[in-house]
C-alpha positions as CSV (number, residue, x, y, z in Angstrom):
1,X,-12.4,-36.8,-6.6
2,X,-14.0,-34.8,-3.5
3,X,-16.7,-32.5,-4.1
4,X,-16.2,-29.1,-3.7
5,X,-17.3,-27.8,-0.3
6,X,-19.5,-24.7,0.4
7,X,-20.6,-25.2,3.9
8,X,-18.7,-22.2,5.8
9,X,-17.6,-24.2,8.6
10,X,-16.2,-27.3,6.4
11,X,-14.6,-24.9,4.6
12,X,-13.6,-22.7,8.1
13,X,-11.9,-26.5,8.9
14,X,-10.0,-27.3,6.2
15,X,-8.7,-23.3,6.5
16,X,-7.3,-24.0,10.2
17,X,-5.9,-27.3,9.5
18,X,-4.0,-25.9,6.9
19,X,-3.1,-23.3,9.4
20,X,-1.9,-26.1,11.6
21,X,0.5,-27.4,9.3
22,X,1.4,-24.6,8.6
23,X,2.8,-23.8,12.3
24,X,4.0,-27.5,12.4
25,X,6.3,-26.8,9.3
26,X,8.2,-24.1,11.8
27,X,10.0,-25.7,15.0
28,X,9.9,-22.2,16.6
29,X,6.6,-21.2,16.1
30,X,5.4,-24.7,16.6
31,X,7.2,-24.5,20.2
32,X,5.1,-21.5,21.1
33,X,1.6,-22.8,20.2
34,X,2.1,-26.1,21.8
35,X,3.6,-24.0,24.9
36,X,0.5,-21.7,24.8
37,X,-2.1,-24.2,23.7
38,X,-0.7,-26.7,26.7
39,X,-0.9,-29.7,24.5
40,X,1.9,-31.6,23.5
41,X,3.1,-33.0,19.9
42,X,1.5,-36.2,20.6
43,X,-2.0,-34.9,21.1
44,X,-1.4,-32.6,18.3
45,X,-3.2,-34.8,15.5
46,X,-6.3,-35.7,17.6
47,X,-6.5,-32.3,18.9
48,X,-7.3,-31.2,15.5
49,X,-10.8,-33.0,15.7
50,X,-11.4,-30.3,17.9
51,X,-13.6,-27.1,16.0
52,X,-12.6,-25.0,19.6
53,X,-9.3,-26.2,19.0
54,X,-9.0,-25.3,15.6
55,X,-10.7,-21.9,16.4
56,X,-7.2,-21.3,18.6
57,X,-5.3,-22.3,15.7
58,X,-7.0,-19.2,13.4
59,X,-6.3,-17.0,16.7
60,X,-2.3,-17.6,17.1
61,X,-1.8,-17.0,13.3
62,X,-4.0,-14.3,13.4
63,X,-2.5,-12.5,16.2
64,X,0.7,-11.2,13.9
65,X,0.1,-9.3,10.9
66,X,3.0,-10.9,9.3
67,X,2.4,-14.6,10.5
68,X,-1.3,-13.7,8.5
69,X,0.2,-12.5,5.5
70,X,2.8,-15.6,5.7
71,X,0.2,-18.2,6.0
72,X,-2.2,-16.6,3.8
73,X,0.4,-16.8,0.9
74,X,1.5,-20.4,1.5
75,X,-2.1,-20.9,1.5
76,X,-2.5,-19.2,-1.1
77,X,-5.9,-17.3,0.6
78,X,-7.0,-13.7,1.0
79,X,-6.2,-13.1,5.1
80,X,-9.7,-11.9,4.9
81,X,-10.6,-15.8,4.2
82,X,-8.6,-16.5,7.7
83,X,-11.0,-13.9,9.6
84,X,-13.6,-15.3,8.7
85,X,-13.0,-19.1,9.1
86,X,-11.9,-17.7,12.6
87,X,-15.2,-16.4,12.7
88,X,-17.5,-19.6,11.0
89,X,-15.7,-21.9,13.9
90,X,-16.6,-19.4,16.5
91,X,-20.5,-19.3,15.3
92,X,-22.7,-21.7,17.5
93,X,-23.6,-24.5,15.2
């Protein structure tokens, strides 16, 4: 079993991958961030790697109140917890 994390951006992470799938689970939505991101579905997975990458993840969901509130209930998050993973993956390290 994984010990839990407390280090903001670990945890900032795990909050935009989550975010990922959770745009991947949606062919529509997943069209439009590939289309604005300019990656494609095969560079998806390694893209994720990315902590600038993920930091565009938290900005697409975050740009639509309801796509927030949607992914902050599958998630089962506050949206303020979204803000500010945005935010830890943002900081310099």
């Amino acid at each position: 079993m994984r010990k839990p994390t407390h280090n903001p951006r670990e945890v900032a992470e795990i909050v935009a991958v989550q975010a990922l799938a959770f745009i991947a689970s949606d062919a529509e939505r997943l069209g439009v961030f590939l289309a604005e991101s300019g990656i494609g579905p095969d560079t998806l997975r390694s893209s994720a790697a990315n902590p600038q990458f993920l930091a565009h993840v938290l900005e697409f969901i975050m740009r639509d109140d309801a796509t927030v509130k949607a992914f902050a209930a599958s998630a089962q998050l506050d949206p303020t917890h979204i803000a500010a993973a945005h935010q830890a993956l943002n900081d310099p390290v």
